[in-house]
Structure formats: structure tokens, C-alpha cells
TORNUKE-406338 format. One record per residue (C-alpha): x, y, z. Coordinates in steps of 0.02 Angstrom, whole numbers. Last residue first. Layout:
residues N
<pt u="X" v="Y" w="Z"/>
...
//
This chain:
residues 384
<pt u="6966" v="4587" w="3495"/>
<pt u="6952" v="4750" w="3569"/>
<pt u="7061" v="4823" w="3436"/>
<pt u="6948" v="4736" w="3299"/>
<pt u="6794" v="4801" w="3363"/>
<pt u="6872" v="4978" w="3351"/>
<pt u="6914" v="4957" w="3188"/>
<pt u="6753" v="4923" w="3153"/>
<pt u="6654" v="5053" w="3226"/>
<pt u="6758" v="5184" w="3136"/>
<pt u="6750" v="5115" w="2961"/>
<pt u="6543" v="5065" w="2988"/>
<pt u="6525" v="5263" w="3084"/>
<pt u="6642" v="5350" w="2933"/>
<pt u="6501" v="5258" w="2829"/>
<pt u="6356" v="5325" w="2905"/>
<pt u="6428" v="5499" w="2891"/>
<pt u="6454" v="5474" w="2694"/>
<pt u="6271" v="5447" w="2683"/>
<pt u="6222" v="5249" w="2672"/>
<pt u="6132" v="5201" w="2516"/>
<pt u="6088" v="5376" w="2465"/>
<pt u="6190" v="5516" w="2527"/>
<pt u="6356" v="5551" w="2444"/>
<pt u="6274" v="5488" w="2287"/>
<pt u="6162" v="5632" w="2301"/>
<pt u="6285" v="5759" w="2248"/>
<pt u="6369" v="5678" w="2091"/>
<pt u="6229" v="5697" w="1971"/>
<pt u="6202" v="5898" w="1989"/>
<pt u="6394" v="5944" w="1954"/>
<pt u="6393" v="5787" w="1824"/>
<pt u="6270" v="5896" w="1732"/>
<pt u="6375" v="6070" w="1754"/>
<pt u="6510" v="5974" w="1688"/>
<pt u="6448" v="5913" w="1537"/>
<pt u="6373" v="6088" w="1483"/>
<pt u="6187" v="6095" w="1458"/>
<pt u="6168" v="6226" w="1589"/>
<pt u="6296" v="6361" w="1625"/>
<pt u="6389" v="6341" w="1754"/>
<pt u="6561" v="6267" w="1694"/>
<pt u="6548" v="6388" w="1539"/>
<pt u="6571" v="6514" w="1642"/>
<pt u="6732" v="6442" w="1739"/>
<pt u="6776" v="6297" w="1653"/>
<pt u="6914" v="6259" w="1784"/>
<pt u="6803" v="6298" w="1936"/>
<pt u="6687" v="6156" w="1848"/>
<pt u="6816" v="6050" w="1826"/>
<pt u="6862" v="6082" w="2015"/>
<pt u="6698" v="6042" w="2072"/>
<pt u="6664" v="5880" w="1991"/>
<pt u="6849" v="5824" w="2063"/>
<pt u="6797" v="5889" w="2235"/>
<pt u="6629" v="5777" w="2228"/>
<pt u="6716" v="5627" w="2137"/>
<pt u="6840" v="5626" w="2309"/>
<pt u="6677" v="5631" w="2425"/>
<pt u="6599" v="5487" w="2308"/>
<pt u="6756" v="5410" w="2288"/>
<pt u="6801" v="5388" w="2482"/>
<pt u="6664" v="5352" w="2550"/>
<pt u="6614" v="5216" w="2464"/>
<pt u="6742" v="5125" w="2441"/>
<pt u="6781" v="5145" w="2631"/>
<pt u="6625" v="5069" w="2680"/>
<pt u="6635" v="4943" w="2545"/>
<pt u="6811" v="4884" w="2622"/>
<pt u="6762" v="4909" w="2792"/>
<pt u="6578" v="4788" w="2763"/>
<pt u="6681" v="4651" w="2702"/>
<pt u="6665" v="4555" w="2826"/>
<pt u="6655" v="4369" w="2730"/>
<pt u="6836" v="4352" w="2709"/>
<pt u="6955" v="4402" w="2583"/>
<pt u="6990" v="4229" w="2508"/>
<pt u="6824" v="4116" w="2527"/>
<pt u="6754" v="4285" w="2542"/>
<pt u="6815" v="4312" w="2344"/>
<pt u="6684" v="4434" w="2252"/>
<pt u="6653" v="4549" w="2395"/>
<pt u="6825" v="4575" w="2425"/>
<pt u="6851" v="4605" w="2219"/>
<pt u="6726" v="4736" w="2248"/>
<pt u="6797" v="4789" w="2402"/>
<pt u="6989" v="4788" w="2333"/>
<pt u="6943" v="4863" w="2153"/>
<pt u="6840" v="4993" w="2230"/>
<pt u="6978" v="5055" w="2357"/>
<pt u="7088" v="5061" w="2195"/>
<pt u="6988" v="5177" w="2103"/>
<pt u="6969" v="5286" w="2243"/>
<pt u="7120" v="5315" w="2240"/>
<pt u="7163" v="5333" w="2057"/>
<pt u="7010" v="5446" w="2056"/>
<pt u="7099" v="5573" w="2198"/>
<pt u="7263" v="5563" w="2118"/>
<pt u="7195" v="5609" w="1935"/>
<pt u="7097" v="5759" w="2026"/>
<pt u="7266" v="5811" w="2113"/>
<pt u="7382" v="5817" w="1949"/>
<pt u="7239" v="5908" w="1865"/>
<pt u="7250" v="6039" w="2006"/>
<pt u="7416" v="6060" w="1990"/>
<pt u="7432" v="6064" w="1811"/>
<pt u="7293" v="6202" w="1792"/>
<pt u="7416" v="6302" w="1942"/>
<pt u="7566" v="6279" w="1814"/>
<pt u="7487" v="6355" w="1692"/>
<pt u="7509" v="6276" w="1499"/>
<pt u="7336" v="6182" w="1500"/>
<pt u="7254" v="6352" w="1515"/>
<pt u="7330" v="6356" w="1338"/>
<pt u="7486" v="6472" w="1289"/>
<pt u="7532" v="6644" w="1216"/>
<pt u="7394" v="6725" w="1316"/>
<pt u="7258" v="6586" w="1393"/>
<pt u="7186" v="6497" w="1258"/>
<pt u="7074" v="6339" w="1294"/>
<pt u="7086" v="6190" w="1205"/>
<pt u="7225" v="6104" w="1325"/>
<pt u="7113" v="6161" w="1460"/>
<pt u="6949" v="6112" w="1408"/>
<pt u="7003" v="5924" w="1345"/>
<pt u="7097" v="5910" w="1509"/>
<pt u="6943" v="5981" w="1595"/>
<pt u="6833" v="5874" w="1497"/>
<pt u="6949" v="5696" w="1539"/>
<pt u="6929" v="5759" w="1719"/>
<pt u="6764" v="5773" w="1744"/>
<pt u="6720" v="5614" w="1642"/>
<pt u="6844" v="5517" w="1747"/>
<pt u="6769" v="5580" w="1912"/>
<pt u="6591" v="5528" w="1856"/>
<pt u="6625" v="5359" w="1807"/>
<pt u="6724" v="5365" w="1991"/>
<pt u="6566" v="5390" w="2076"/>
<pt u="6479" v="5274" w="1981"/>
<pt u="6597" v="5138" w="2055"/>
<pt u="6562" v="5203" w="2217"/>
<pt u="6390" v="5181" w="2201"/>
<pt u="6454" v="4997" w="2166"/>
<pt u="6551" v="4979" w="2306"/>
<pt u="6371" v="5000" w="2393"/>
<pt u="6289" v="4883" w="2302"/>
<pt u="6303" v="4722" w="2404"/>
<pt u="6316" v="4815" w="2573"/>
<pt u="6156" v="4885" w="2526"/>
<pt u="6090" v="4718" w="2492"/>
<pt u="6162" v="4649" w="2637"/>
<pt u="6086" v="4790" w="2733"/>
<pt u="5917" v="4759" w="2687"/>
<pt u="5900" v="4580" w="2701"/>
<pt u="5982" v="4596" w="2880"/>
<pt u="5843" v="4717" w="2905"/>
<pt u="5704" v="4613" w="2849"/>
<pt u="5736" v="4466" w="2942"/>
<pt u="5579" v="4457" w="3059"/>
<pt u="5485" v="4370" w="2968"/>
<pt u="5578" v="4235" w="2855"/>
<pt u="5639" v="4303" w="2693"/>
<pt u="5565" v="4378" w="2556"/>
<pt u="5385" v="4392" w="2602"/>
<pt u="5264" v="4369" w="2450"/>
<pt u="5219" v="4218" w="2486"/>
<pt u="5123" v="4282" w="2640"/>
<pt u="5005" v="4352" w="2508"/>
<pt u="4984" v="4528" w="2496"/>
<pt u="4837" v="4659" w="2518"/>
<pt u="4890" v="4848" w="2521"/>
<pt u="4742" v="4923" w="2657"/>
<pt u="4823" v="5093" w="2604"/>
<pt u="5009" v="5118" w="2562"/>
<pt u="5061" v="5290" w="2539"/>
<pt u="5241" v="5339" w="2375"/>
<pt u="5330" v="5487" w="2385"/>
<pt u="5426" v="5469" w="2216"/>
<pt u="5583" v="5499" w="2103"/>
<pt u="5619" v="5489" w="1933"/>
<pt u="5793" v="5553" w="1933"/>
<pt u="5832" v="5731" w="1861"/>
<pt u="5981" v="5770" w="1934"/>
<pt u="5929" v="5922" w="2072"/>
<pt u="5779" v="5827" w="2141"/>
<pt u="5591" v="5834" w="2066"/>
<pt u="5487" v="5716" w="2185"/>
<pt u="5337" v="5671" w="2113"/>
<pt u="5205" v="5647" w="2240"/>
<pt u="5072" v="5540" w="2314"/>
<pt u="5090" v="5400" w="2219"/>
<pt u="4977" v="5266" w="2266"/>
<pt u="4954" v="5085" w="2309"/>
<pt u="4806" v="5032" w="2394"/>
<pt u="4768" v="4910" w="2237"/>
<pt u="4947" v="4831" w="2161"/>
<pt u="4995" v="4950" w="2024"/>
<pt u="5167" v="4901" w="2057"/>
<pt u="5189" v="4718" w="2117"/>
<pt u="5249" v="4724" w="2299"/>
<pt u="5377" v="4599" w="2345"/>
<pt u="5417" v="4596" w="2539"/>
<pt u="5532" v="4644" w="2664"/>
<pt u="5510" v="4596" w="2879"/>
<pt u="5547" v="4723" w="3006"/>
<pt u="5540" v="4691" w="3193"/>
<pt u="5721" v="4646" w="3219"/>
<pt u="5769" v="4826" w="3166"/>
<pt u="5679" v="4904" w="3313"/>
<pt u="5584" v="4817" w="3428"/>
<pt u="5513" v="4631" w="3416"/>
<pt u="5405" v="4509" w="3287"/>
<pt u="5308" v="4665" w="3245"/>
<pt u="5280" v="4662" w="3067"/>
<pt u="5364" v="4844" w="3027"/>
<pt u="5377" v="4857" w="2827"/>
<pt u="5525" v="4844" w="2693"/>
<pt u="5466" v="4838" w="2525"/>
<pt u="5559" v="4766" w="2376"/>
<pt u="5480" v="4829" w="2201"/>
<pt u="5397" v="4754" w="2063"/>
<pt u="5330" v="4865" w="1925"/>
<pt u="5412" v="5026" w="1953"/>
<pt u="5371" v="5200" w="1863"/>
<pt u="5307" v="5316" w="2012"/>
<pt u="5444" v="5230" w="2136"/>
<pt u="5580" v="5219" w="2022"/>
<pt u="5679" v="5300" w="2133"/>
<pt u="5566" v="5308" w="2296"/>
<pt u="5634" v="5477" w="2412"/>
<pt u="5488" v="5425" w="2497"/>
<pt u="5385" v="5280" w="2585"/>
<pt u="5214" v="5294" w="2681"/>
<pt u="5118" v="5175" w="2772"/>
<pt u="4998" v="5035" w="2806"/>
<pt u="5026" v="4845" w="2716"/>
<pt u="4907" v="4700" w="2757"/>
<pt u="4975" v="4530" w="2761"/>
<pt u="4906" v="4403" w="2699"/>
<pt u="4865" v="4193" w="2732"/>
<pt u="4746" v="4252" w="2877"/>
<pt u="4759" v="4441" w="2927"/>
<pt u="4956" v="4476" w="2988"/>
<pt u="4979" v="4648" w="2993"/>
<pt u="5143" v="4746" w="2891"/>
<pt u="5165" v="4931" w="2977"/>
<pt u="5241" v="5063" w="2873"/>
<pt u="5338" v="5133" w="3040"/>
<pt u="5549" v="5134" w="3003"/>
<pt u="5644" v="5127" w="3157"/>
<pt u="5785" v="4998" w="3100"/>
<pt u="5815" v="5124" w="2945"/>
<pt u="5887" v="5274" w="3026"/>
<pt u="5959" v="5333" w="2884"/>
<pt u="5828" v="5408" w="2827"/>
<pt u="5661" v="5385" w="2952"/>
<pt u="5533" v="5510" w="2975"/>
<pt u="5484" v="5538" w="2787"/>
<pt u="5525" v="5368" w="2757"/>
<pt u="5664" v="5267" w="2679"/>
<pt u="5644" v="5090" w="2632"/>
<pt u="5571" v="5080" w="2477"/>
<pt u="5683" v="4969" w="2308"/>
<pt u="5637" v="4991" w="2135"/>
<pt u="5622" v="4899" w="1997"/>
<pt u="5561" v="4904" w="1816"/>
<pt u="5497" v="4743" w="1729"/>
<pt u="5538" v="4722" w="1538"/>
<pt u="5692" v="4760" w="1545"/>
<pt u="5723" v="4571" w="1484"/>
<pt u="5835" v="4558" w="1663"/>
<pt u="5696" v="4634" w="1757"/>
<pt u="5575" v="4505" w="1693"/>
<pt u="5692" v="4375" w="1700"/>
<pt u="5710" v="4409" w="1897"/>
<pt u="5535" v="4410" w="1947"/>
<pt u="5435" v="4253" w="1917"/>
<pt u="5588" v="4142" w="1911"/>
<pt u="5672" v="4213" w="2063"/>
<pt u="5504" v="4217" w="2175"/>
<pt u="5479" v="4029" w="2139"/>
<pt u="5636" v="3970" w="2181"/>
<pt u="5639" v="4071" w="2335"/>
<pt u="5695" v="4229" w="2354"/>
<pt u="5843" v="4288" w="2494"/>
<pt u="5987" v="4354" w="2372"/>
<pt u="5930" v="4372" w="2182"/>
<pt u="5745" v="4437" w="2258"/>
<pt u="5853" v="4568" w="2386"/>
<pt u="5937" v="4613" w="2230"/>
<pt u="5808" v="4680" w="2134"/>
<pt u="5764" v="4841" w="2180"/>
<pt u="5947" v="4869" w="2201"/>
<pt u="5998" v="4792" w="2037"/>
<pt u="5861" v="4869" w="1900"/>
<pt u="5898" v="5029" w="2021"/>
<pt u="6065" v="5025" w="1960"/>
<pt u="6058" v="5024" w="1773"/>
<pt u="5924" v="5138" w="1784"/>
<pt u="6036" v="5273" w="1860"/>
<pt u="6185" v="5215" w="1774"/>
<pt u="6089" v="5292" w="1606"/>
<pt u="6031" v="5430" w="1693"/>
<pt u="6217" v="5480" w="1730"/>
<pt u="6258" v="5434" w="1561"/>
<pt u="6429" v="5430" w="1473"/>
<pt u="6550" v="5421" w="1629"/>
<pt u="6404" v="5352" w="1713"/>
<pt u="6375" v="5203" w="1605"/>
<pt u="6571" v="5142" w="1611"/>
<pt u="6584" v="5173" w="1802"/>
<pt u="6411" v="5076" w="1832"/>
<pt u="6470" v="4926" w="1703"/>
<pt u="6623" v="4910" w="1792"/>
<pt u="6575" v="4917" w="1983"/>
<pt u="6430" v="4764" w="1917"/>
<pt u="6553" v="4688" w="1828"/>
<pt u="6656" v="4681" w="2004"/>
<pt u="6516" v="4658" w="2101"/>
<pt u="6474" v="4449" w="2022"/>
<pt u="6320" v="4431" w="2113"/>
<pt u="6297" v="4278" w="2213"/>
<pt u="6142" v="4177" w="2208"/>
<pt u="6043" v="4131" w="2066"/>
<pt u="6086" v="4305" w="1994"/>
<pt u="6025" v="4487" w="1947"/>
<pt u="6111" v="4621" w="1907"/>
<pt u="6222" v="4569" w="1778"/>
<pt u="6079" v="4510" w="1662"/>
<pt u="6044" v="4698" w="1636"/>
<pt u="6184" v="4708" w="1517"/>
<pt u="6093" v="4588" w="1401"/>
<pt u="6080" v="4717" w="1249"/>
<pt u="5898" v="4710" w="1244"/>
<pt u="5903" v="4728" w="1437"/>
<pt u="6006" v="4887" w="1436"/>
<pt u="5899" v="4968" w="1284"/>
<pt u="5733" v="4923" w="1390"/>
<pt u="5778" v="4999" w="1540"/>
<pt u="5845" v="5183" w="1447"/>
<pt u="5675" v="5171" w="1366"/>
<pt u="5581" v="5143" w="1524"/>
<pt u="5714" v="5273" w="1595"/>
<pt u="5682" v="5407" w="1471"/>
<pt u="5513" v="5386" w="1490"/>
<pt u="5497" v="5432" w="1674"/>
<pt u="5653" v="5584" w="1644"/>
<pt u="5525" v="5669" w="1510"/>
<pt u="5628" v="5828" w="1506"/>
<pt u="5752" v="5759" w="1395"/>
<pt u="5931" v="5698" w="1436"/>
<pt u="6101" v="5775" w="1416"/>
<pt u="6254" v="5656" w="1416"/>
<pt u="6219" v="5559" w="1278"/>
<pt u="6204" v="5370" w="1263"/>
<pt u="6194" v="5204" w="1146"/>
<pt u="6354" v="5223" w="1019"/>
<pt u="6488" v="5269" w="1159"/>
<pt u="6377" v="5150" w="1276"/>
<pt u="6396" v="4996" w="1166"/>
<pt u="6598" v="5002" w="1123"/>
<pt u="6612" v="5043" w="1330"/>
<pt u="6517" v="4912" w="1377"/>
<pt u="6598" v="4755" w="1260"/>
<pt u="6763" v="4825" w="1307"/>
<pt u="6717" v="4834" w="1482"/>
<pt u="6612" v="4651" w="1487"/>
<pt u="6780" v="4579" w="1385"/>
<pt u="6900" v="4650" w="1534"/>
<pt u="6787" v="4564" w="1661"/>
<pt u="6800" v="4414" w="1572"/>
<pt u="6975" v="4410" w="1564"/>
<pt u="6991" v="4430" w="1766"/>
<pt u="6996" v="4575" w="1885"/>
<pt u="7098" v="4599" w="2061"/>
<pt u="7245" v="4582" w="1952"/>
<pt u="7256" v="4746" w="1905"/>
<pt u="7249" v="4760" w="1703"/>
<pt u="7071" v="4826" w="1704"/>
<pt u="7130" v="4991" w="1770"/>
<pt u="6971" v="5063" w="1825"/>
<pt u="6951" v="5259" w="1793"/>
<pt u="6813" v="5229" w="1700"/>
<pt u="6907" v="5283" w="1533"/>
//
């Protein structure tokens, strides 16, 4: 159903029991179409996921296991595109905390998010600055025992909602990315504001979010000054086989509708299903998710095993990435061709993944950023 075969030895037993266990949950839990309250539905989404103790695989003392994080996303967003949504951003804006906090940070934050009872998010991005993160300008100034926080963040998921989230600000230590530092920022903290709700194609609860005079202890850096970057890019780097993993949730769904569609639909004497181009085309959306299903297995299984794979992993996840997200893309769109009307007209399933697959090409490293990680790489090992 995700498009994972389980059976492949890059997972284990437990891994198999988490899918079974998922899948069972999310058949009964979640439906494809959402309501116009997207804010709510995510607090509720949240605290479903962390009554059933899914949300305990985002977070960790340590190490996160990626490959139940790859299987929980596929499983979610072939039912729920929202539903992986908050699943992901529980992770993201939280994974910084599981990787760099201290002992203190990780038991005041990370049970809260794991209970659902805390909502995360993650603000790097600024108007100026996408994915040129090592130039962002929220400035972070030393005043006594605080730091005080200047500056604007958008394109926040979570951001209008969020009740701890990891901020990434300019502290000055030297240019570019070695002068950023990240931080925990309590939502609702004074200086805080959302300036806008950002309504994107998938309805995501998005925000621009200005930071005015925010006060915050020194004990809420994450990190040592300075190190913000590398704390944002091995986050990234964490998750982004698991954006991948969504991807292919989203693949799977596309093509188990159009076979569904096609088998159902009459065309003469026969079903679409019956026409040889139909078969062609679902022969080259089920080649496209195995694919990509494989490259997920490897980095996420990469990821899980450096003492094995190494601890540069950053090609595999690059190419995870990449790949399913551009193949999902050209799967979505082919259902959709195959539906033909029915394909564009609101409320269908694959008009909705249509909408949800587009900005996964984008966030957390756009699909040019990663042909630059693949590219640069291989070059670095030929000079070697």
C-alpha cells in the first residue's frame, strides 16, 4: 500500500509491526478530504497521533530511527495528506531538540510533542532568503544572560498554531552560515506575532511570522553559538528521505485510484483498463514508485546504519529525495490525465493529491538543491 516493500531486507520485524499497526489505525482514523478549518484540523489531527503513540517516533534521546519515520509518512499520506502534514512538522520542529538539546531541553520539550499536546514548527526561511539559508537576517543580540530576537520568518508551517518552535537567527560570531545560532522559542512568547496567514494550494496552516524585541534566555540556544547551520542541515538531512517517503504515499494512492478508475470505467465493449495505452502508462507509474521506493529504503536504512553505510549519507537522501517527489509529481499527473473530468474536479482523490504533491518538490531542499548535493558529491569523490 505505501509503496514500501516491507519484506526487503533493509527493514526489520519491528518495522513491519509499526506498518501493520499504521495502516490498521489510519484506514479507521483518516479521510482524504479535510474541512475548511485546516488550524483545527491539525490540533485535532496532533492530538489523535499522540493519543495513539505514533508521535513518539519523532522524537528521540538521540538517534531517530528514519526508517519508521519513511513508513509512517508513506502510510499517512496515502490516506491523509494533512494527516502526514502534522505528522511531520511534530518531527521537523522538533528534531533539532531530539539531536543537539540538552538534558533539560529534551525533557521539557519532547514529551510534550510526543503527548500531542505541544505543536511544532520549525522557521528558517525568510522572505529574502529560501534556499539560501546561510544568509538569513533575523538578527539574535547578546544583552546580559538573553538574547534579543529581530526579524521576520515565512512560509512557517505551523507557524500561526505552534507552541515551541526551533528558530534559526544571525548572532554574529562570523559571515554567512557560521554566524547563525538556533534557538527554542515558546509560541505566544511576547514580541511574537503573526503577520499573515498564508493560504497555499494544499491547505497547510501556514504563516509569515515578525519578531520584535523577543526576549530569551541563553538556555534557550540549542547548540553552541555559532552552530546553527550545521544544526539545520542535519535536521534537514534527517528528514529529507522522509519527504520522500510522503512522496511515494502519494504515488501509491494515485495509482491504486487510477487502477480502481480504469478497471471501473467503460470504454466501448471493454474498460479503460482494457487499452493498451491505459496499460502503458500504469506500467510506467508502478516503475516510477518502485524506484523511488527503493532509493528510500537505501537512505533511510543509510541513515539508520552509519556504523555500516557510513556517516555521508547526504547522496543517498539527496537522491531519495529527488527522485520520488519529481517521479510522485508525473504519477499524480497521469492519474489525473487518466480521470479526465473527474480528475479536475474538486473533492476527487486525485485532484487533492494533485495540490499536495507540488510543494514537496520545494520545501526542505527544492529538487535543484538536491541535483547540486548529488552533483557536488560525486565530484568530490573523483577528486579524491
Amino acid at each position: 500500500m505505501t509503496g514500501l516493500d516491507l519484506d526487503w531486507p533493509f527493514f526489520d520485524t519491528r518495522h513491519r509491526q509499526l506498518a501493520r499497526e499504521l495502516k490498521t489505525w489510519a484506514a479507521a482514523n483518516l479521510i482524504a478530504s479535510h474541512s475548511d478549518d485546516v488550524e483545527a484540523e491539525v490540533r485535532a489531527l496532533v492530538a489523535k497521533l499522540g493519543a495513539a503513540g505514533f508521535l513518539g517516533l519523532t522524537i528521540a534521546d538521540g538517534a531517530l530511527d528514519v526508517r519508521s519515520l519513511a513508513i509512517a509518512r508513506a502510510t499517512l499520506a496515502y490516506h491523509s495528506g494533512l494527516a502526514d502534514f502534522a505528522f511531520a512538522m511534530q518531527g521537523l520542529g522538533s528534531g533539532a531538540i531530539s539531536l543537539f538539546g540538552t538534558a533539560r531541553q529534551r525533557a521539557q520539550y519532547l514529551s510534550q510533542v510526543a503527548s500531542g499536546q505541544s505543536i511544532a514548527a520549525f522557521a528558517m526561511t525568510e522572505p529574502a532568503t529560501g534556499s539560501d539559508a546561510a544568509n538569513i537576517s533575523t538578527t539574535a543580540t547578546r544583552d546580559g544572560d538573553d538574547y534579543v530576537i529581530n526579524g521576520e520568518k515565512t512560509y512557517i508551517s505551523n507557524g500561526q498554531i505552534a507552541d515551541v518552535i526551533t528558530l534559526f537567527a544571525r548572532t554574529g560570531e562570523a559571515d554567512g552560515a557560521r554566524g547563525i545560532s538556533a534557538f527554542i522559542l515558546p509560541g505566544g512568547t511576547p514580541g511574537l506575532e503573526v503577520a499573515e496567514r498564508i493560504h497555499a494550494i494544499a491547505p497547510h496552516p501556514l504563516a509569515r511570522l515578525t519578531l520584535t524585541d523577543v526576549r530569551l534566555p541563553a538556555s534557550a540556544m540549542l547548540g553552541l553559538p555559532g552552530e546553527g547551520f550545521k544544526v539545520a542541515m542535519q535536521t534537514l538531512t534527517l528528514f529529507r528521505v522522509t519527504v520522500g517517503a510522503a512522496a511515494l504515499g502519494f504515488a501509491r494512492r494515485a495509482l491504486d485510484e487510477a487502477i480502481a478508475f480504469s478497471t471501473s470505467r467503460k470504454l466501448g465493449d471493454a474498460t479503460l483498463a482494457d487499452n493498451a495505452v491505459t496499460q502503458a502508462n500504469l506500467a510506467e507509474m508502478a516503475l516510477a514508485i518502485d524506484a523511488s521506493a527503493l532509493l528510500i529504503a537505501r537512505a533511510a536504512w543509510a541513515q539508520d546504519k552509519p556504523e555500516i553505510a557510513g556517516d555521508d549519507n547526504r547522496r543517498a537522501a539527496a537522491m531519495a529525495k529527488l527522485h520520488a517527489t519529481e517521479a510522485a509529481q508525473k504519477v499524480i499527473d497521469m492519474a489525473v490525465q487518466l480521470h479526465g473530468g473527474v480528475g479536475v474536479t474538486k473533492g476527487a482523490v486525485v485532484e487533492s493529491l494533485y495540490r499536495e504533491i507540488r510543494a514537496l518538490r520545494i520545501y526542505e531542499g527544492a529538487s535543484e538543491v538536491q541535483r547540486v548535493i548529488i552533483a557536488r558529491d560525486l565530484l568530490k569523490e573523483h577528486r579524491s
